[in-house]
C-alpha positions in Angstrom: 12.4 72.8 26.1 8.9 71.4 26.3 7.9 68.5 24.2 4.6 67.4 23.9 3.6 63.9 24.3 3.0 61.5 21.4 0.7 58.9 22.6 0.5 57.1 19.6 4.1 57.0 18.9 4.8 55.8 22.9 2.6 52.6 22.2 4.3 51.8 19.3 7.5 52.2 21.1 6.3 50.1 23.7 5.1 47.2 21.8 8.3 47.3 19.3 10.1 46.7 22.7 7.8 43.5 23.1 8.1 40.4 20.9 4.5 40.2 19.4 4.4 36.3 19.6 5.0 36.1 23.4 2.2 38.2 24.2 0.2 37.1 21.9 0.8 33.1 23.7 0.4 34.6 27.0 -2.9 36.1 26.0 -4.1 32.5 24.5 -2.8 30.8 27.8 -5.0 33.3 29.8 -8.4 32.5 27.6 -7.6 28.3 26.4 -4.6 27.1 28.8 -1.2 26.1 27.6 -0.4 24.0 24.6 0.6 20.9 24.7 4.3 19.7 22.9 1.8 16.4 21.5 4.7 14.5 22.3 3.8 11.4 25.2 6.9 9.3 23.7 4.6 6.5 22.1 5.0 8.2 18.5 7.1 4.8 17.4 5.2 2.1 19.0 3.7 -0.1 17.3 -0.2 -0.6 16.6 -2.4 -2.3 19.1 -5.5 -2.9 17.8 -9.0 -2.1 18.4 -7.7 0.0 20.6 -5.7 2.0 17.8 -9.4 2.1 15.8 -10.2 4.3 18.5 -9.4 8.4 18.9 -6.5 9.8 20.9 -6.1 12.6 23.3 -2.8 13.5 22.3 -2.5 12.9 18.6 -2.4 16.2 16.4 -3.5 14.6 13.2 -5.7 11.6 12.9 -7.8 10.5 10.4 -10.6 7.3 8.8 -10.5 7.4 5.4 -12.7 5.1 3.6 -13.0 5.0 -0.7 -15.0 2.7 -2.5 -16.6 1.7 -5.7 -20.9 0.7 -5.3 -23.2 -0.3 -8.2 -26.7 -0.2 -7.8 -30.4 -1.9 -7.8 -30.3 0.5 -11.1 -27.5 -0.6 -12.3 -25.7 2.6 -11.6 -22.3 3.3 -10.8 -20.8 5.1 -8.5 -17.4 6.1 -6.8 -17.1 7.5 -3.4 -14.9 9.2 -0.5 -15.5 9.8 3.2 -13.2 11.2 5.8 -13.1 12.0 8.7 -10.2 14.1 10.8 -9.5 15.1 14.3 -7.0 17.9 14.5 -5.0 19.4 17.8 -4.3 22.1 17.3 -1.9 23.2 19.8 1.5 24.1 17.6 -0.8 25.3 14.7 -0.8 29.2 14.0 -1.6 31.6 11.5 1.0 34.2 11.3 1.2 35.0 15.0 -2.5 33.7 16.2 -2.2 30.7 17.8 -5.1 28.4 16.0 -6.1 27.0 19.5 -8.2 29.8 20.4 -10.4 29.3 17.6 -11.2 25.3 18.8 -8.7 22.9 20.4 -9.5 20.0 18.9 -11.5 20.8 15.2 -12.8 18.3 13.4 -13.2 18.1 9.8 -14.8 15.6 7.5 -14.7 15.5 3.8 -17.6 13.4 1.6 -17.8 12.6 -1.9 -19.8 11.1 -4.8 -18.8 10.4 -8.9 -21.4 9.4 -11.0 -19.5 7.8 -13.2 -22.4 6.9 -16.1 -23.6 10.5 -15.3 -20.1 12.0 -15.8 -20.8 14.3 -12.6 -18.6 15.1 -9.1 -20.3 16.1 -6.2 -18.3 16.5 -2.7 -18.8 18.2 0.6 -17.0 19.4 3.5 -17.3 19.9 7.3 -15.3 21.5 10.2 -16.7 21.8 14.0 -14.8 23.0 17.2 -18.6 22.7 18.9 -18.7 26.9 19.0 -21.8 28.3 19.5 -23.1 28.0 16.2 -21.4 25.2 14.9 -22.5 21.3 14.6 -21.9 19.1 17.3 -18.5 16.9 16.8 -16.9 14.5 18.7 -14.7 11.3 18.0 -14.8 8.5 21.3 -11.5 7.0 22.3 -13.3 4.5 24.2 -15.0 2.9 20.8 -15.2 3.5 17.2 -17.7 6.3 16.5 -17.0 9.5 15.3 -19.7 12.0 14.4 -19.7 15.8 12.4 -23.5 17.1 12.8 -25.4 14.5 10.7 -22.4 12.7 9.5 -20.8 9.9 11.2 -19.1 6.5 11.5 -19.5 4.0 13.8 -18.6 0.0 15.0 -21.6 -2.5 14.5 -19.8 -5.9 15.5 -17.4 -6.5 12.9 -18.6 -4.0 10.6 -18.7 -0.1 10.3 -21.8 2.0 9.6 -21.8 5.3 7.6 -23.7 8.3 6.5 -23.1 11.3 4.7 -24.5 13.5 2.6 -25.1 16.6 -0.1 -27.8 18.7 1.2 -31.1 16.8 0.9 -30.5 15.6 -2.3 -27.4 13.3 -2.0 -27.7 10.9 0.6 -25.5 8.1 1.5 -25.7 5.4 4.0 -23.6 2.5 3.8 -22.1 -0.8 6.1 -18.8 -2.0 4.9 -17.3 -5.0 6.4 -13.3 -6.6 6.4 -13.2 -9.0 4.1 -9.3 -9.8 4.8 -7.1 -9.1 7.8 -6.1 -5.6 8.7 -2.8 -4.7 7.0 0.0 -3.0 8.9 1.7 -0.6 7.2 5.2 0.9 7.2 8.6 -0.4 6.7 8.7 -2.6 9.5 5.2 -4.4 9.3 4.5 -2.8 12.9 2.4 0.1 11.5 4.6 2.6 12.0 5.3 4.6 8.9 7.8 7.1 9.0 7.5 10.2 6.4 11.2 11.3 6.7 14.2 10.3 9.5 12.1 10.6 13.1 8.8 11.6 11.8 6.1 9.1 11.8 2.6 8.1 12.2 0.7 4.8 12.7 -0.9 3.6 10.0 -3.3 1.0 8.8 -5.6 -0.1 6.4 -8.7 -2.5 5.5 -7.7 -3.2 2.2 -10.9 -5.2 1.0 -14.1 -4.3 2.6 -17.5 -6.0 1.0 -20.3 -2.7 0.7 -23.8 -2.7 0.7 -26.2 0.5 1.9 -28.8 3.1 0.3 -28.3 6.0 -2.1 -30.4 9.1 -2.5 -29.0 10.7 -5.8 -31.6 13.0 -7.8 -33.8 11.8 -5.8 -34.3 8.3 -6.5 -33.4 6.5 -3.6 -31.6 2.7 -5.0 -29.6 -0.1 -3.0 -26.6 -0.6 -3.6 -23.0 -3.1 -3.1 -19.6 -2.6 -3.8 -16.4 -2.9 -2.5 -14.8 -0.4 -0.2 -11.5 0.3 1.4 -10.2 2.1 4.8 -6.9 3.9 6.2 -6.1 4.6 9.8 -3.3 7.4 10.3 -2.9 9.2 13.0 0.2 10.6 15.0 2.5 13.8 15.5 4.9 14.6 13.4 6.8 17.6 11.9 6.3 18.1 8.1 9.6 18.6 6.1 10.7 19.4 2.8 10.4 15.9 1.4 6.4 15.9 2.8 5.6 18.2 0.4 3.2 16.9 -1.4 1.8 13.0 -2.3 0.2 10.8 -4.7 -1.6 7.2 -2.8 -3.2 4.5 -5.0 -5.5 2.0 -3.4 -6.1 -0.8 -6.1 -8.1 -3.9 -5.9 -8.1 -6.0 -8.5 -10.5 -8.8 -10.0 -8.7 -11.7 -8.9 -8.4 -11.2 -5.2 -4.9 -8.8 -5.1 -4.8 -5.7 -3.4 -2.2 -3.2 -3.8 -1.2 0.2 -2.2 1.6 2.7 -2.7 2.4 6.2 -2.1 4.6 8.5 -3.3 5.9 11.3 -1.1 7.0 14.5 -3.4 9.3 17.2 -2.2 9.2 20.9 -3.4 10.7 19.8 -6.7 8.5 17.1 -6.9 11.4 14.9 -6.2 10.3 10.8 -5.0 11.3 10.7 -1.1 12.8 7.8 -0.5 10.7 7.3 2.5 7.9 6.2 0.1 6.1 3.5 0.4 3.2 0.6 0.1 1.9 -2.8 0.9 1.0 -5.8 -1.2 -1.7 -7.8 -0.3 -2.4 -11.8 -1.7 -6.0 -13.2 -2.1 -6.0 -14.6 0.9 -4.8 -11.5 3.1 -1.1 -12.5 3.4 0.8 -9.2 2.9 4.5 -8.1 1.8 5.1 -4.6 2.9 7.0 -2.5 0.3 9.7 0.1 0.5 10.5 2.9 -2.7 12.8 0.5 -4.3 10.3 -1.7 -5.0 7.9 0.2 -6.9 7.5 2.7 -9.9 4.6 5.4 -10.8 4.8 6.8 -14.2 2.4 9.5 -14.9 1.1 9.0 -18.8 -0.7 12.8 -18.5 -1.5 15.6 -17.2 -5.5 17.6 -16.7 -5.5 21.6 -16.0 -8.3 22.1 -13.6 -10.1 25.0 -14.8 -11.3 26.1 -11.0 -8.0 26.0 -9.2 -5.6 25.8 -12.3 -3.0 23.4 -10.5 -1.8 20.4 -13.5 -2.1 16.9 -11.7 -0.9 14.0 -13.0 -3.8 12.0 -15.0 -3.3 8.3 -15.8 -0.6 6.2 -14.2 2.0 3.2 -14.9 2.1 1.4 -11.2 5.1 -1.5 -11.2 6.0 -3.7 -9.1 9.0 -5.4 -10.6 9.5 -8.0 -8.0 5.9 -9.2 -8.0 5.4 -9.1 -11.7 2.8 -6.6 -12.1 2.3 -3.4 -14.3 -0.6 -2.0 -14.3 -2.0 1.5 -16.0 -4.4 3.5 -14.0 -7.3 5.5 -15.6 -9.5 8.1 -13.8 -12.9 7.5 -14.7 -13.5 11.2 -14.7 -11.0 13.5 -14.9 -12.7 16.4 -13.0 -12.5 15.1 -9.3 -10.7 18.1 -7.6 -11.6 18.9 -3.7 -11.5 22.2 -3.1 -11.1 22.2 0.9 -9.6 25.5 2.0 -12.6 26.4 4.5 -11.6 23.1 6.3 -8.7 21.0 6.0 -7.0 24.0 3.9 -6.1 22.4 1.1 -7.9 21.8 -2.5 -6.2 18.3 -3.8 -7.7 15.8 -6.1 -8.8 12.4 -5.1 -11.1 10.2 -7.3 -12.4 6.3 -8.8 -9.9 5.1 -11.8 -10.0 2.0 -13.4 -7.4 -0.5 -13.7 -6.0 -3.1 -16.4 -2.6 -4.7 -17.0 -1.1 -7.9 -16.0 0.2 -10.0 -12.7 2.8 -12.5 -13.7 2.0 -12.3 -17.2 -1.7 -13.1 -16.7 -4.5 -10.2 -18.0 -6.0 -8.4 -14.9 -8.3 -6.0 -13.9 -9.7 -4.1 -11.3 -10.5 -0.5 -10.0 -8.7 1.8 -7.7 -9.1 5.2 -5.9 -6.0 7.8 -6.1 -5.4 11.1 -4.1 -3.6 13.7 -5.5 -2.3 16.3 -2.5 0.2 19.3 -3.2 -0.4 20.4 -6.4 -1.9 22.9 -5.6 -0.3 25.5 -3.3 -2.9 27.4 -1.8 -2.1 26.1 1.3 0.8 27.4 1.9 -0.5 30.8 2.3 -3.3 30.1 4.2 -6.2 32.8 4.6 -7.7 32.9 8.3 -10.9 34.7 7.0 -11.3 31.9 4.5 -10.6 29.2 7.0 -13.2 31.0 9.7 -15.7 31.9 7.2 -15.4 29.6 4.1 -16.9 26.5 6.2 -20.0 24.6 4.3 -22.0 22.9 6.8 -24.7 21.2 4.4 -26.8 18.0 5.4 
């Protein structure tokens, strides 16, 4: 007996004979190459510095961070964040696209402005793959300058020159320059810092940086000085359970001290004990620290009303051993990041102030904090969004 021929129904045979993700790989092979594994076998060497300043080829996620706190001519005063990441993107998919075929590497940068006596929070955010209609991009490994359209950071002798901004009305452009060694973080004081057993990246920080630069803010353009602070990360490594989420403090206090902890969170928002932080003397001498040597306390809790995640708000930071409690403040508790046509992630990061005592003596100080995984938007991560949700405002 004749039967007729299904077309329709012999393609979806077919390709139900096929596994989906292999041809979907060998069709990205054909158009962008092979990925790369990422791994060269350095992933546990220590830092060598400038060099490590510097991009690299073969690292999937690197990123300069810099926070600070600026006052100015006006008498004005301000908090701010600027970021900048370089991501390979050769094991990154969505669903069963690999992400490489949209840009191999994307970069992203993230900037940000409190007004603190204005009681306002301004941010922006960048990604480029240098398509077609995207801005320019590029990070050098051969020196330290990294740019994202009219965004960028770069070496000036022993300083580092920024600029950023909010469409034409928020402008910033700022120097900041080490005013204590570089600190090496992780266990070992190398600057490797692992995030659970066999995953790490190398990471370090300028923990006190003198600032001075130009802000245009409502358009009154004012000078400005302050004190800043930097992070270097950058590596491959495999996220796990107990990298589920984090919360960093960067505190600088009035009388020289400079302290910085972490607190990796798992899905239950259970403390890894791979945690972790660095105290830092007057001077610059440093003692890196391991979980056991610190305590965060949260003392509330905010509801954003954009995203609706509950982050921690206000802080007890210990360190028993060092005799120093301190309670953390924000300065404005709206300071939430919405960043899902980027980095693909909304977290909160923002200026806090800082009071408490160091071996019994009042102190004082500021600090930035940076709330990630509270939010869980990212774990089902929309490609349209991603592709479309970029803001590319100078």
């Amino acid at each position: 007996m004749f039967t007729p021929f299904n077309f329709q129904e012999t393609i979806a045979n077919a390709w139900q004979s096929l596994d989906p993700v292999k041809v979907v790989d060998e069709v990205a092979e054909a158009f962008v190459g092979k990925a790369d594994s990422l791994r060269d076998g350095s992933e546990f060497d220590p830092l060598t510095l400038p060099r490590d300043l510097y991009a690299h080829r073969n690292a999937q996620t690197e990123w300069w961070y810099y926070t600070g706190h600026l006052k100015t001519s006006g008498g004005r005063r301000f908090g701010f964040e600027l970021c900048f990441f370089k991501r390979r993107t050769d094991l990154d998919r969505f669903g069963q696209i690999p992400l490489r075929v949209f840009g191999n590497p994307i970069y992203f940068a993230h900037f940000a402005i409190t007004d603190i006596d204005g009681r306002q929070f301004e941010y922006s955010h960048r990604k480029s793959s240098n398509g077609l209609l995207e801005a320019p991009a590029s990070a050098s490994e051969k020196h330290y300058h990294l740019r994202l359209g009219d965004w960028s950071i770069r070496e000036s002798g022993d300083s580092h020159v920024m600029r950023a901004s909010i469409s034409d009305d928020i402008v910033f452009e700022a120097t900041v320059t080490p005013q204590k060694p570089v600190v090496l973080n992780g266990s070992k004081g190398d600057g490797v810092s692992f995030k659970d057993e066999g995953q790490a990246s190398r990471y370090f920080s300028y923990t006190r940086m003198s600032l001075e630069g130009d802000l245009t803010f409502e358009g009154r353009t004012e000078h400005f000085d302050g004190s800043a602070w930097m992070d270097r990360e950058f590596g491959t490594w495999t996220p796990t359970e107990k990298q589920q989420g984090w919360d960093w403090f960067s505190i600088q206090l009035e009388n020289g001290t400079d302290l910085m902890v972490y607190q990796l969170r798992d899905s239950k928002n259970k403390v890894s004990d791979y945690s972790s932080g660095v105290l830092v003397g007057r001077e610059g001498s440093y003692r890196n620290l391991n979980r056991k040597d610190f305590e965060v306390r949260a003392t509330g809790y905010w509801k954003s009303p954009n995203s609706g995640a509950v982050y921690p708000s206000g802080w007890i930071v210990e360190v028993p051993g060092e005799g120093l409690e301190l309670r953390v403040e924000p300065l404005l508790r709206d300071q939430e990041l919405d960043t899902r046509g980027t980095t693909m992630i909304v977290y909160w990061e923002g200026t806090c102030k800082v009071s408490g005592t160091q071996d019994e003596n009042d102190v004082k100080g500021q600090a930035y904090v940076e709330l990630v995984g509270y939010d869980r938007s990212h774990d089902n991560p929309n490609l349209a969004y991603f592709l479309m949700g970029n803001i590319l405002n100078s």
